[in-house]
PDB file as gemmi writes it, atoms N, CA and C in Angstrom:
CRYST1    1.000    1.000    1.000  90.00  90.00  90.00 P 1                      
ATOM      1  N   UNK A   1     -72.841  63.792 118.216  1.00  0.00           N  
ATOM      2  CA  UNK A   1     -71.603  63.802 117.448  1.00  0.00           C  
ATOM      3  C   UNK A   1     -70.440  63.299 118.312  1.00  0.00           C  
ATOM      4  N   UNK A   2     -70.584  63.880 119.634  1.00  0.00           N  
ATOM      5  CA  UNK A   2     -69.470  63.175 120.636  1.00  0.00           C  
ATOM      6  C   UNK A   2     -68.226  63.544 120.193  1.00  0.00           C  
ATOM      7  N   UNK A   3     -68.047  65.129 119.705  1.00  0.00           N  
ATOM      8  CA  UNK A   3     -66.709  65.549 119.682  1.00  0.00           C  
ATOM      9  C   UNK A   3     -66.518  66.568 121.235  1.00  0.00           C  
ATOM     10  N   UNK A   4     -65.038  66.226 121.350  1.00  0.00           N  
ATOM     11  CA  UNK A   4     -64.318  66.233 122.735  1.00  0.00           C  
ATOM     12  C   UNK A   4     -63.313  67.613 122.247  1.00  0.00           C  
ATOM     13  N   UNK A   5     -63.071  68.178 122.522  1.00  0.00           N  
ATOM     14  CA  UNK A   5     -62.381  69.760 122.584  1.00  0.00           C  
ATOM     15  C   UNK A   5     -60.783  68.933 123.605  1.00  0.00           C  
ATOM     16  N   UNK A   6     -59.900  69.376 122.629  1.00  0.00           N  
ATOM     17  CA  UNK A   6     -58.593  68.708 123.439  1.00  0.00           C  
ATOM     18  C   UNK A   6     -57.739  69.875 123.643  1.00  0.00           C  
ATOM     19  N   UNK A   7     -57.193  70.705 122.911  1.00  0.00           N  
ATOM     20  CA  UNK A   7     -56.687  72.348 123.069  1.00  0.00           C  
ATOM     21  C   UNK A   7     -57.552  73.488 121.977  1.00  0.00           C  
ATOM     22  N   UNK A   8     -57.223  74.732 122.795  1.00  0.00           N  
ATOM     23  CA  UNK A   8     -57.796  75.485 121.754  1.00  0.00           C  
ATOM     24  C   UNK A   8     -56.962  76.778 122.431  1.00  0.00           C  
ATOM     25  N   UNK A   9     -56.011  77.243 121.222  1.00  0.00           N  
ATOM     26  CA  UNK A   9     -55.925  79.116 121.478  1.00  0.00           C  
ATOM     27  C   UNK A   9     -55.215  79.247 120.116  1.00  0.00           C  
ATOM     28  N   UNK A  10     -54.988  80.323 119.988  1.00  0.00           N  
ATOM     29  CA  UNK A  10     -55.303  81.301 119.378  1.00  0.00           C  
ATOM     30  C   UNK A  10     -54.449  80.806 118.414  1.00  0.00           C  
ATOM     31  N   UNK A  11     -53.419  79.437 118.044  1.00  0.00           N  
ATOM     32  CA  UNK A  11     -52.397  78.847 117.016  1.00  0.00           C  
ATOM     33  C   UNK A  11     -52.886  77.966 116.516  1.00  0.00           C  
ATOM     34  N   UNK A  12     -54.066  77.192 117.393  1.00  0.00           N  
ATOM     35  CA  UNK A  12     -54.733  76.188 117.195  1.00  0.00           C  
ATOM     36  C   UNK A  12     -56.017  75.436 117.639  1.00  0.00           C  
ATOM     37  N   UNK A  13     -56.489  74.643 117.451  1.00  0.00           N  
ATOM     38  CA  UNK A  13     -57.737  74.296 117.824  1.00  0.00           C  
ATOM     39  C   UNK A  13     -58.029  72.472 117.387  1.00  0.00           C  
ATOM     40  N   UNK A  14     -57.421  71.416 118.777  1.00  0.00           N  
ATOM     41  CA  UNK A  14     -57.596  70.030 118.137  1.00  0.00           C  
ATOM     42  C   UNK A  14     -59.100  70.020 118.716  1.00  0.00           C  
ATOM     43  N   UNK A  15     -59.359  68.852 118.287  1.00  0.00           N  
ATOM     44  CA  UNK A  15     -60.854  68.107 118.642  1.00  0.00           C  
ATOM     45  C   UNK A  15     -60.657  66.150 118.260  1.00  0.00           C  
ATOM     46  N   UNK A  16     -61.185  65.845 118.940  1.00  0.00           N  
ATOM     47  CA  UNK A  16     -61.466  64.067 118.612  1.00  0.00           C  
ATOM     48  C   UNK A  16     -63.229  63.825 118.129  1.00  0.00           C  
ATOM     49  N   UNK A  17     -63.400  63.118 117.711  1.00  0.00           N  
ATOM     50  CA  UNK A  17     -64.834  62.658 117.106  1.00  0.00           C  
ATOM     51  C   UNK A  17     -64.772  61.030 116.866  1.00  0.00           C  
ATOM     52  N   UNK A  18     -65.492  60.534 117.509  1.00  0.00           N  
ATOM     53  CA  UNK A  18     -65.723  58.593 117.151  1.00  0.00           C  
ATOM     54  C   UNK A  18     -66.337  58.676 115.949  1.00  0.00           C  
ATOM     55  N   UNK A  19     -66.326  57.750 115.120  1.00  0.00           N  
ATOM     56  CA  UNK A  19     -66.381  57.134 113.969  1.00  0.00           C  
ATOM     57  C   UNK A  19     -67.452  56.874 114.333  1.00  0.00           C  
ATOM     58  N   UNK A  20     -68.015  55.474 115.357  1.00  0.00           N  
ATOM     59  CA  UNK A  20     -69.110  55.089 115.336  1.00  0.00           C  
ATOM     60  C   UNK A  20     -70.077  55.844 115.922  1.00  0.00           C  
ATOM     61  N   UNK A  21     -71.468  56.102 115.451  1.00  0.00           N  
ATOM     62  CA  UNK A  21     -72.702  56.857 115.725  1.00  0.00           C  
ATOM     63  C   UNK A  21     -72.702  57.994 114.878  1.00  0.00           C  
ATOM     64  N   UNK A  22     -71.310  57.754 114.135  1.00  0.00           N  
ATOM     65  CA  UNK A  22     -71.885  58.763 112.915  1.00  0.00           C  
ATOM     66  C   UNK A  22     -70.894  58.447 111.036  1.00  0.00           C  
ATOM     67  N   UNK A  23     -71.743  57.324 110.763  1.00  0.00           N  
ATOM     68  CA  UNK A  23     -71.408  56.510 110.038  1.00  0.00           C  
ATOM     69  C   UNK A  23     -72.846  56.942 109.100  1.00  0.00           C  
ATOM     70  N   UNK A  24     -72.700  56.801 107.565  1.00  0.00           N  
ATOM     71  CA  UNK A  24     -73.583  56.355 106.768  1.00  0.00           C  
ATOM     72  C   UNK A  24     -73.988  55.366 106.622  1.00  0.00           C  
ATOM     73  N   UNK A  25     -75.370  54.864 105.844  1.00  0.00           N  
ATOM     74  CA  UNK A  25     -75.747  53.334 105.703  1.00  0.00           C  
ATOM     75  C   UNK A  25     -74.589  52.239 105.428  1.00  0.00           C  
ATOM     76  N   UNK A  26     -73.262  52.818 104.969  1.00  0.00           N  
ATOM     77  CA  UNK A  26     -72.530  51.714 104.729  1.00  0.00           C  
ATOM     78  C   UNK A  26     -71.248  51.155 105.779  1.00  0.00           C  
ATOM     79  N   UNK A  27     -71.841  52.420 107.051  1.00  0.00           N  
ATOM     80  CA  UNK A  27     -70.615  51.788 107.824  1.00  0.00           C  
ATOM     81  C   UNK A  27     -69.511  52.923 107.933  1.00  0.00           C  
ATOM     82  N   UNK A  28     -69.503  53.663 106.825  1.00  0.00           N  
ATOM     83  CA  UNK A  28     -68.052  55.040 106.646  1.00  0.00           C  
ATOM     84  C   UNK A  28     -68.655  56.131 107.351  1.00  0.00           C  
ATOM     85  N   UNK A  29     -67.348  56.881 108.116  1.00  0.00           N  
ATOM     86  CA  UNK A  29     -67.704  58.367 108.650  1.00  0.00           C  
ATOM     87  C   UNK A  29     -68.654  59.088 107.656  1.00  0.00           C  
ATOM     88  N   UNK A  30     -69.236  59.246 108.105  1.00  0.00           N  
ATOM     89  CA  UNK A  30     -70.372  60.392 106.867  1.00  0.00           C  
ATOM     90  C   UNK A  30     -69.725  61.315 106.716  1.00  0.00           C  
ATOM     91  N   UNK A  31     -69.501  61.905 105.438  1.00  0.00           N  
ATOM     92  CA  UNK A  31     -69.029  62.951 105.004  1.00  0.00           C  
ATOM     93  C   UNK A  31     -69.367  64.584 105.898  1.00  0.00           C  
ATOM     94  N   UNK A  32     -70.839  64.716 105.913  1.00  0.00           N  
ATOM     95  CA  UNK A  32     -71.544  65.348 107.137  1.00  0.00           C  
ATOM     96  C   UNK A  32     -71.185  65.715 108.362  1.00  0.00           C  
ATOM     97  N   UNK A  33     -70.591  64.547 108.849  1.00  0.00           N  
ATOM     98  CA  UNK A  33     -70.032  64.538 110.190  1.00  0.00           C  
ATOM     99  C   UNK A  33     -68.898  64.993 110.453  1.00  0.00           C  
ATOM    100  N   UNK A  34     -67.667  64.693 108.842  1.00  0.00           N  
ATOM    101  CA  UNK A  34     -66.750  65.622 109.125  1.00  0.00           C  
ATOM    102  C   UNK A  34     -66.626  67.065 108.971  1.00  0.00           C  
ATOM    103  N   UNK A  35     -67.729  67.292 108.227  1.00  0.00           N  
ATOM    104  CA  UNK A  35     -67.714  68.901 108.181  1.00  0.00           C  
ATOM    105  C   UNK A  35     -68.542  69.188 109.085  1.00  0.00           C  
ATOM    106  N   UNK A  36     -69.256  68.786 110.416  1.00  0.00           N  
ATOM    107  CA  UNK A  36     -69.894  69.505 111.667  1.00  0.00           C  
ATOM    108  C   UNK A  36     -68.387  69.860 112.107  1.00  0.00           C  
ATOM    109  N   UNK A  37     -67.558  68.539 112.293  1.00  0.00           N  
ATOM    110  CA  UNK A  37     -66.252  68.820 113.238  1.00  0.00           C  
ATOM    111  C   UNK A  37     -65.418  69.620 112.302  1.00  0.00           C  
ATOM    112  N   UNK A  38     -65.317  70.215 110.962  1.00  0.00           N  
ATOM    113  CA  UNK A  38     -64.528  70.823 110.664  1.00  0.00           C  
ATOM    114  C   UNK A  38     -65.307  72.345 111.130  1.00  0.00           C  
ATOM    115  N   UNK A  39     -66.271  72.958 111.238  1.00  0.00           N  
ATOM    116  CA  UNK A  39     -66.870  73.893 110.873  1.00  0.00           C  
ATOM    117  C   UNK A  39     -67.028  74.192 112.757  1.00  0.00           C  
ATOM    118  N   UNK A  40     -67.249  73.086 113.537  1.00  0.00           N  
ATOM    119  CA  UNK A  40     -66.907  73.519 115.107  1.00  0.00           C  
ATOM    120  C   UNK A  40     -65.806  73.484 115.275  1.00  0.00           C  
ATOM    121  N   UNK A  41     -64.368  73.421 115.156  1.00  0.00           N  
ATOM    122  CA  UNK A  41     -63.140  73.774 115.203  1.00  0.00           C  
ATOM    123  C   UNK A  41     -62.715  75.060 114.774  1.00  0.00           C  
ATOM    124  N   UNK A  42     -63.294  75.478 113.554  1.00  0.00           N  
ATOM    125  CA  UNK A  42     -62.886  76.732 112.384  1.00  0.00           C  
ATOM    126  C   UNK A  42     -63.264  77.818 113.268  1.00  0.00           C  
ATOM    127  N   UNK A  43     -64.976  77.672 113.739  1.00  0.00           N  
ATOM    128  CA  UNK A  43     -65.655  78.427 114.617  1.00  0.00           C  
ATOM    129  C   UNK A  43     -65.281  79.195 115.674  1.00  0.00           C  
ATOM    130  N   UNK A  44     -64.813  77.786 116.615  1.00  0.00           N  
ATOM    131  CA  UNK A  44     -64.114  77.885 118.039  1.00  0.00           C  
ATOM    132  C   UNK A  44     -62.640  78.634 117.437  1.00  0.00           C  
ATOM    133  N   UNK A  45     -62.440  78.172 116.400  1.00  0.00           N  
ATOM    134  CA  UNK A  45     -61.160  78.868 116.273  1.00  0.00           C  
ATOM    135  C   UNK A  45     -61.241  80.686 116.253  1.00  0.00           C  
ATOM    136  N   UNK A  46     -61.900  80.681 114.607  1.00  0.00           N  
ATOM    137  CA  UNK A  46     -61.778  81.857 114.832  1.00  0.00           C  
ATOM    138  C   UNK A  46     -62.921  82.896 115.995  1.00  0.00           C  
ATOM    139  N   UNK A  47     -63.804  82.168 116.938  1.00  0.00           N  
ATOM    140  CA  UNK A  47     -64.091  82.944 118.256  1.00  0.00           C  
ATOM    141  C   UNK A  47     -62.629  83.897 119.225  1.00  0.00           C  
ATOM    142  N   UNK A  48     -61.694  82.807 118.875  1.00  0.00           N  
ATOM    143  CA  UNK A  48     -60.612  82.779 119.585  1.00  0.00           C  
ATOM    144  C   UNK A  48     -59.938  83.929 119.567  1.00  0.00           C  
ATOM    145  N   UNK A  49     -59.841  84.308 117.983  1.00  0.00           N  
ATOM    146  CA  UNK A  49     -58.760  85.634 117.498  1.00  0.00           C  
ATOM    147  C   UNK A  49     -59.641  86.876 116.857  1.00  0.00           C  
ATOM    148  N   UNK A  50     -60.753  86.941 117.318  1.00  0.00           N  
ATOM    149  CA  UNK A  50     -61.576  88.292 117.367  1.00  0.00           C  
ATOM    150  C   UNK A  50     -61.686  88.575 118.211  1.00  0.00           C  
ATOM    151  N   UNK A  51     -61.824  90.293 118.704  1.00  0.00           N  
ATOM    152  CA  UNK A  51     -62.200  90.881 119.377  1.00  0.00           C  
ATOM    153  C   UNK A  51     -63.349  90.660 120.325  1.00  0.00           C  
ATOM    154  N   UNK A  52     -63.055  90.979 121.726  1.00  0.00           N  
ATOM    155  CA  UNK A  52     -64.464  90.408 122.877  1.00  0.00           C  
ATOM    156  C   UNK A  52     -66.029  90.485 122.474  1.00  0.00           C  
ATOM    157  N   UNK A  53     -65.865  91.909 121.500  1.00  0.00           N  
ATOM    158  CA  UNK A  53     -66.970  92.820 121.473  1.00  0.00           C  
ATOM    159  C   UNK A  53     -67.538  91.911 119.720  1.00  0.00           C  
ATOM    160  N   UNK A  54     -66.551  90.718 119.286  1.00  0.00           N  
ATOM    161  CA  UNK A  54     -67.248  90.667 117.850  1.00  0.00           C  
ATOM    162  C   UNK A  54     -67.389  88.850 117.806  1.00  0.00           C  
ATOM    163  N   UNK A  55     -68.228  88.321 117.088  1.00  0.00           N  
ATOM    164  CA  UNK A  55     -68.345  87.122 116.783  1.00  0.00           C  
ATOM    165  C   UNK A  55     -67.853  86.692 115.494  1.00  0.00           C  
ATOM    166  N   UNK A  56     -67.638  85.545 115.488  1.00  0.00           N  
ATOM    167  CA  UNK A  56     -67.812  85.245 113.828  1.00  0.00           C  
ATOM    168  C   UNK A  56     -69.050  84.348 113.116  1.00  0.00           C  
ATOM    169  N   UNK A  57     -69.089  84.482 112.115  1.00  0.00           N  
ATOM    170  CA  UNK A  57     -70.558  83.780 111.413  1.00  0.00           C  
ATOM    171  C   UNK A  57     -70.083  82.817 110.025  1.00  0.00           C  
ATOM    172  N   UNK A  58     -70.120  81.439 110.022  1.00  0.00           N  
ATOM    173  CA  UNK A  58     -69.455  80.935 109.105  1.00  0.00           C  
ATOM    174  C   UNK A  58     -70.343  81.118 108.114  1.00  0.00           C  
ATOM    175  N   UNK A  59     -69.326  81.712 106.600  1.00  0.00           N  
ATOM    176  CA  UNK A  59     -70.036  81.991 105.539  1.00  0.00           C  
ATOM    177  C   UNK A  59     -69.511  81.001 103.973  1.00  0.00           C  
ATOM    178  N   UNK A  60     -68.545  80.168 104.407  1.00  0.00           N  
ATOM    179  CA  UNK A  60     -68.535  79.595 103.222  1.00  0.00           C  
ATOM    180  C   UNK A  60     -67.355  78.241 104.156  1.00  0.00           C  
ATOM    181  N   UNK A  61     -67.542  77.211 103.813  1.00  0.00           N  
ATOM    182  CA  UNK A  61     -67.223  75.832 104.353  1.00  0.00           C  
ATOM    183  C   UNK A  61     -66.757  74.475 102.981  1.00  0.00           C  
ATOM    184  N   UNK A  62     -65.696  74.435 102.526  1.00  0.00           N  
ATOM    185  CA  UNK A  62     -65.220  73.548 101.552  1.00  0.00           C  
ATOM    186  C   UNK A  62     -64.827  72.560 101.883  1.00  0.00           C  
ATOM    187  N   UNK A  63     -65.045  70.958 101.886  1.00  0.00           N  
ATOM    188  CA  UNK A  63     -64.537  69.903 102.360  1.00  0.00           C  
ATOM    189  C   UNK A  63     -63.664  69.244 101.627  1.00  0.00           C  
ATOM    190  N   UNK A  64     -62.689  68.524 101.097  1.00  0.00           N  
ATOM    191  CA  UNK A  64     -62.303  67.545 100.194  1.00  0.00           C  
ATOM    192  C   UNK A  64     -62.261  66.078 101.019  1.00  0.00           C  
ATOM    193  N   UNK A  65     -62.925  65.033 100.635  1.00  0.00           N  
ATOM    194  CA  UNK A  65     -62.777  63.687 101.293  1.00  0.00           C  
ATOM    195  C   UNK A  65     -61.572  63.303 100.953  1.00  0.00           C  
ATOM    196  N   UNK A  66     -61.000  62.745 101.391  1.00  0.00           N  
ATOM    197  CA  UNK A  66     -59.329  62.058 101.024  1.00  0.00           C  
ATOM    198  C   UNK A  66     -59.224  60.325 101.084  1.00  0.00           C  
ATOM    199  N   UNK A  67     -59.757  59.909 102.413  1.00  0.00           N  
ATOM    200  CA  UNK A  67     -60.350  58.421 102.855  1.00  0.00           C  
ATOM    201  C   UNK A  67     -61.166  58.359 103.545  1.00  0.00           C  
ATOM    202  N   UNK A  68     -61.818  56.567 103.768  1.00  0.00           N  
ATOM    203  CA  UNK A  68     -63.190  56.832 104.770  1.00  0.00           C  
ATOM    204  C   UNK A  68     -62.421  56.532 106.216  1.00  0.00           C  
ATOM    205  N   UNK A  69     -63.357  56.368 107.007  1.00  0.00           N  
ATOM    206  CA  UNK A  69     -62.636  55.783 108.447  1.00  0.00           C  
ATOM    207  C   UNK A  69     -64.004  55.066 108.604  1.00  0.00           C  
ATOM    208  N   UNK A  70     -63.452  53.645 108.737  1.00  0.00           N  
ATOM    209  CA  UNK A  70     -65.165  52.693 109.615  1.00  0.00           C  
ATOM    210  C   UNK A  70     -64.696  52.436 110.821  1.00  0.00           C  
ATOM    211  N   UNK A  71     -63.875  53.137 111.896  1.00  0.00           N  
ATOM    212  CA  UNK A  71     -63.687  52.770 113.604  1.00  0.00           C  
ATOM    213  C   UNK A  71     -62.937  53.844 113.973  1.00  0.00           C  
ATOM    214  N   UNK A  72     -62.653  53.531 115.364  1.00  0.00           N  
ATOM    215  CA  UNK A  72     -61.987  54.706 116.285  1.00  0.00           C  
ATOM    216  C   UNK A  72     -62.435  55.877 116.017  1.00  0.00           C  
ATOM    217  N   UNK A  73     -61.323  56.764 116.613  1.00  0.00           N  
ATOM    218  CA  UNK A  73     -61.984  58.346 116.371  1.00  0.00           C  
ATOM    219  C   UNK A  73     -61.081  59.260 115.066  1.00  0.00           C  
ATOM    220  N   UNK A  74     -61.660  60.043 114.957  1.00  0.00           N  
ATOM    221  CA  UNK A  74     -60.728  60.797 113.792  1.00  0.00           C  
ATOM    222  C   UNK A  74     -60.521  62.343 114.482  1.00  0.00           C  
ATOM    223  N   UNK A  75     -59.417  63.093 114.678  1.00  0.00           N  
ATOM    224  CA  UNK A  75     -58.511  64.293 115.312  1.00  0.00           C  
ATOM    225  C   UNK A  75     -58.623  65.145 113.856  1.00  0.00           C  
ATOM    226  N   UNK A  76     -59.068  66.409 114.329  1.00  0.00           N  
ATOM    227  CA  UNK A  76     -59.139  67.293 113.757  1.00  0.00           C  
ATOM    228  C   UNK A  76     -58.423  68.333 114.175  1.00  0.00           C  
ATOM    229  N   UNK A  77     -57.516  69.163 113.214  1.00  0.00           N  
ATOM    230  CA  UNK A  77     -57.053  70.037 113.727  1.00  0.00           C  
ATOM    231  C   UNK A  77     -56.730  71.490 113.309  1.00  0.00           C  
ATOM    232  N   UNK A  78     -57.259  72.728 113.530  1.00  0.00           N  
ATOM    233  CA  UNK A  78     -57.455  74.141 112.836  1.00  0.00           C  
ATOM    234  C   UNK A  78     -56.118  74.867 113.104  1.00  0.00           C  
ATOM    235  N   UNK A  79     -55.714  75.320 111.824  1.00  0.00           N  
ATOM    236  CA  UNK A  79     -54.592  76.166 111.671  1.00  0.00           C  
ATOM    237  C   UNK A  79     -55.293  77.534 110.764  1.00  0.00           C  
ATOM    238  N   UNK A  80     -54.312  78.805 111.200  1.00  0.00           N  
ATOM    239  CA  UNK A  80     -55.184  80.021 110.946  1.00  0.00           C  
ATOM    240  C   UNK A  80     -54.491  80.028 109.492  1.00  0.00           C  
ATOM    241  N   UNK A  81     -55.330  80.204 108.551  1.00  0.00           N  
ATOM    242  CA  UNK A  81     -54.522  80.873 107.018  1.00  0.00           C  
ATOM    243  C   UNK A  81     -54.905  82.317 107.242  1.00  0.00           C  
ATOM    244  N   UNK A  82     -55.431  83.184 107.617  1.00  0.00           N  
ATOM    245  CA  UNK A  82     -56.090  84.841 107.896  1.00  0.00           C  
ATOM    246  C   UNK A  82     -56.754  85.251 108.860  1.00  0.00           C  
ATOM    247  N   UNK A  83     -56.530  85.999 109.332  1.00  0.00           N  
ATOM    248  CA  UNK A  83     -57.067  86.489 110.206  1.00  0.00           C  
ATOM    249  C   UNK A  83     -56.966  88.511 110.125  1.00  0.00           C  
ATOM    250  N   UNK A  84     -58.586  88.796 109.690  1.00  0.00           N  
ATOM    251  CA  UNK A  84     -58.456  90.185 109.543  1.00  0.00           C  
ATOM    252  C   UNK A  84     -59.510  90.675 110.261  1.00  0.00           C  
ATOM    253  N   UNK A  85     -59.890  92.062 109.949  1.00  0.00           N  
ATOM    254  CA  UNK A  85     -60.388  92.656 110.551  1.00  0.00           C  
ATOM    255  C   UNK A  85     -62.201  92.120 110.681  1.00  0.00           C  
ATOM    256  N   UNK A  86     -62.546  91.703 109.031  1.00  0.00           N  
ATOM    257  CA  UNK A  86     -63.779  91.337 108.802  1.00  0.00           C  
ATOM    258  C   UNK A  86     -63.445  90.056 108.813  1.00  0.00           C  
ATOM    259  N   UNK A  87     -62.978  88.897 108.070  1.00  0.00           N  
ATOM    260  CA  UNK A  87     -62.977  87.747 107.521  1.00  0.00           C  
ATOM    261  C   UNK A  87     -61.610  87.057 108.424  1.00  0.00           C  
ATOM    262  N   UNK A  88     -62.039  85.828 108.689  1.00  0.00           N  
ATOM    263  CA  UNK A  88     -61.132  84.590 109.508  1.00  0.00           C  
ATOM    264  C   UNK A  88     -61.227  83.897 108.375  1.00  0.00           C  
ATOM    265  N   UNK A  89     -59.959  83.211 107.943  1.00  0.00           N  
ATOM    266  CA  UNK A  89     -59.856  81.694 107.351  1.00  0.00           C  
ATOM    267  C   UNK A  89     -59.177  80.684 108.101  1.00  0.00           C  
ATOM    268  N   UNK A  90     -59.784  79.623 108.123  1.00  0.00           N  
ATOM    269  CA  UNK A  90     -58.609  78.664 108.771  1.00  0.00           C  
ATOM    270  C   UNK A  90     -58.743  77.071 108.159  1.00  0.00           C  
ATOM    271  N   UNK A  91     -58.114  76.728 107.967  1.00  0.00           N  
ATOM    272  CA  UNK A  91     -58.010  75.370 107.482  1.00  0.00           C  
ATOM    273  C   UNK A  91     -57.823  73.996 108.700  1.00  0.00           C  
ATOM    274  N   UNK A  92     -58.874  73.097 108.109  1.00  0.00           N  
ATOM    275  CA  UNK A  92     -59.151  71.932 109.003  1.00  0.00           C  
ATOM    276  C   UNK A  92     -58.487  70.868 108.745  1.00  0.00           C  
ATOM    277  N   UNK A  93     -57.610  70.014 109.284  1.00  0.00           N  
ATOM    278  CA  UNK A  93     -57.050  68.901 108.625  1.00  0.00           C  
ATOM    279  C   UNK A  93     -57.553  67.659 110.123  1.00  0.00           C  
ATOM    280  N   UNK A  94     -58.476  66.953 109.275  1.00  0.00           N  
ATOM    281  CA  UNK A  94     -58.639  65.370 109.913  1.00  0.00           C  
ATOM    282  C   UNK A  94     -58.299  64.460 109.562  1.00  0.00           C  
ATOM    283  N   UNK A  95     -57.937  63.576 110.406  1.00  0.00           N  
ATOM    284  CA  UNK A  95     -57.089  62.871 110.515  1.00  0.00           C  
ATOM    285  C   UNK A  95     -57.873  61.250 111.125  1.00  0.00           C  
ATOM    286  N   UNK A  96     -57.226  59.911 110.792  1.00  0.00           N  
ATOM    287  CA  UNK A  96     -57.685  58.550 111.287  1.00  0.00           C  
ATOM    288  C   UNK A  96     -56.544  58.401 112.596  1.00  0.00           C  
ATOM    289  N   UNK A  97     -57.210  57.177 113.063  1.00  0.00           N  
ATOM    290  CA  UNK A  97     -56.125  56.917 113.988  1.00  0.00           C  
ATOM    291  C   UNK A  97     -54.863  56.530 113.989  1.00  0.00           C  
ATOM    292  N   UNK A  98     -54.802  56.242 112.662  1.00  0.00           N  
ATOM    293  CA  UNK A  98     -53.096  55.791 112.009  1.00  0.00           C  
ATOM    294  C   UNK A  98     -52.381  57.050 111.947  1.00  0.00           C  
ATOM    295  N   UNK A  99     -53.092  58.483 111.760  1.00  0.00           N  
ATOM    296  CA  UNK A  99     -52.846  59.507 111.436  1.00  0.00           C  
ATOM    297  C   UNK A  99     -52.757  59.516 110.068  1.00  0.00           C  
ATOM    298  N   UNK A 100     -53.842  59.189 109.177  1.00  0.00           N  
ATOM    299  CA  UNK A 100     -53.787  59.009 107.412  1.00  0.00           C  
ATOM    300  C   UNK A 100     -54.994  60.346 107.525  1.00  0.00           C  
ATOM    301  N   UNK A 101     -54.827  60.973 106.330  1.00  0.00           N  
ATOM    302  CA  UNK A 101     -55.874  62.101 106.016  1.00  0.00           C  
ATOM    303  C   UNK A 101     -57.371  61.924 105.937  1.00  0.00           C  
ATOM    304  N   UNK A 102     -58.175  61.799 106.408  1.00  0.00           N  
ATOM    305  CA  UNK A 102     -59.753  61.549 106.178  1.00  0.00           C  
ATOM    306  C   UNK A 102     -60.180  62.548 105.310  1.00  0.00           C  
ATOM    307  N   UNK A 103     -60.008  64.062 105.770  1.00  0.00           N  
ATOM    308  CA  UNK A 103     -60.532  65.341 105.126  1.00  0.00           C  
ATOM    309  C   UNK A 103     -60.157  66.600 105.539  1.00  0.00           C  
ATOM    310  N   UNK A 104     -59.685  67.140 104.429  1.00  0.00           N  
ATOM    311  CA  UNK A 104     -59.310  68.965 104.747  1.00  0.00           C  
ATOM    312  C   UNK A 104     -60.279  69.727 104.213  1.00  0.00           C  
ATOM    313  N   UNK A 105     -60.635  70.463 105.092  1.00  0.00           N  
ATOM    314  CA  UNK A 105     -61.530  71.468 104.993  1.00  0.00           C  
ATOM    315  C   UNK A 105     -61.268  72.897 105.464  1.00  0.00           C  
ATOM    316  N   UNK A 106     -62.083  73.986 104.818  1.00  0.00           N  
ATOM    317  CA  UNK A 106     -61.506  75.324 105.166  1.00  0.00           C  
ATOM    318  C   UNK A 106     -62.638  76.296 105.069  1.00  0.00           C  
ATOM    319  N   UNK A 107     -62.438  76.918 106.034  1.00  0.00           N  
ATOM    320  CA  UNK A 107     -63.910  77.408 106.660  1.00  0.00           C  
ATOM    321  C   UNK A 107     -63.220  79.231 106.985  1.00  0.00           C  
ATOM    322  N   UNK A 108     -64.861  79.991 105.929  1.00  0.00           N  
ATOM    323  CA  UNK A 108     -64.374  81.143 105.559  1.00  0.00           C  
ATOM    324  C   UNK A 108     -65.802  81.663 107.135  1.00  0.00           C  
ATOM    325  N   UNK A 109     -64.800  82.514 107.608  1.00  0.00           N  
ATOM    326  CA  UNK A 109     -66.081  83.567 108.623  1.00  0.00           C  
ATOM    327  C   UNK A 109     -65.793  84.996 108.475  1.00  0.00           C  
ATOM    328  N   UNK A 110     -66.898  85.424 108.620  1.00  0.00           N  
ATOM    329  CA  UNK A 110     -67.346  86.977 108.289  1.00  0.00           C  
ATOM    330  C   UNK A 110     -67.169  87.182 110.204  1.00  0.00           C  
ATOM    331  N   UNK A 111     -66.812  88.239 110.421  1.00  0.00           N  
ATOM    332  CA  UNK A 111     -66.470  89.051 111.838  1.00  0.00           C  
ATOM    333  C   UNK A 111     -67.473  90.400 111.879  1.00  0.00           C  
ATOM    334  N   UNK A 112     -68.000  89.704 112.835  1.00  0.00           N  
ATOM    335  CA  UNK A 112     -69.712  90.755 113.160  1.00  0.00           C  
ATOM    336  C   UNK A 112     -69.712  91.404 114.635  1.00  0.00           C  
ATOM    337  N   UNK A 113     -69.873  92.936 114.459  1.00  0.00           N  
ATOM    338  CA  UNK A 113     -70.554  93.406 116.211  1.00  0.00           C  
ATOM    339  C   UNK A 113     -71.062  92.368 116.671  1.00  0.00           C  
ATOM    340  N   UNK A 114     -70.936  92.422 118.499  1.00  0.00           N  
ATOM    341  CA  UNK A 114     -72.472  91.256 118.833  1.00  0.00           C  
ATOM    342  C   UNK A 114     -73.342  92.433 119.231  1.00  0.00           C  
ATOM    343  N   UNK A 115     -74.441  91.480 118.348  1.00  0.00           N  
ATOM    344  CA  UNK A 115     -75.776  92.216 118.803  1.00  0.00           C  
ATOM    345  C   UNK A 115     -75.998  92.685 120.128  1.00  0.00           C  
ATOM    346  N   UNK A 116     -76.529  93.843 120.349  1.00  0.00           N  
ATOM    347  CA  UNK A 116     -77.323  94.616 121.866  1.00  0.00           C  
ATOM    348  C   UNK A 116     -78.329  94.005 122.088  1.00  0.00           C  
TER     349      UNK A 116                                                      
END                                                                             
């Protein structure tokens, strides 16, 4: 996937991802590919604002496509909408290199003990 981690705490969470090597047969970012990088941002995110002792487990992941991108990389970036005791929400907004919308996505996690 060749996504690169650029900041991450607890307000936010960017990431970069190249376009090329993860393209569909026609050449466009695969839809796929933006929801790995939306769903490893959301993740890393909400790891961030739980407790040492708890993880999170993504339980529900919504994408909307907006445009394609066929080059460069596309910047993703997680902002918290909730953060509770059980459940993290945070919303993904990616982005092209012009900075035009590719896809927002929003990624629901359940907050779990870690296993012994």
């Amino acid at each position: 996937m060749g996504i690169e981690l650029i900041s991450a705490d607890r307000e936010r969470v960017v990431a970069t991802m190249p376009v090329e090597g993860n393209t569909q047969p026609f050449g466009l970012l695969h839809g796929g590919a933006s929801a790995v990088l939306a769903e490893s941002l959301g993740s890393i995110h909400g790891t961030l604002l739980v407790a040492p002792e708890s993880v999170v487990v993504g339980i529900d992941l919504n994408c909307t496509h907006h445009r394609s991108a066929t080059s460069g990389h596309v910047r993703g970036e997680s902002l918290v909408l909730s953060a509770g005791r059980t459940v993290v929400c945070t919303e993904i907004r990616i982005v092209d290199d012009a900075d035009r919308p590719v896809c927002t996505a929003r990624l629901t996690c359940l907050v779990r003990p870690v296993a012994n």
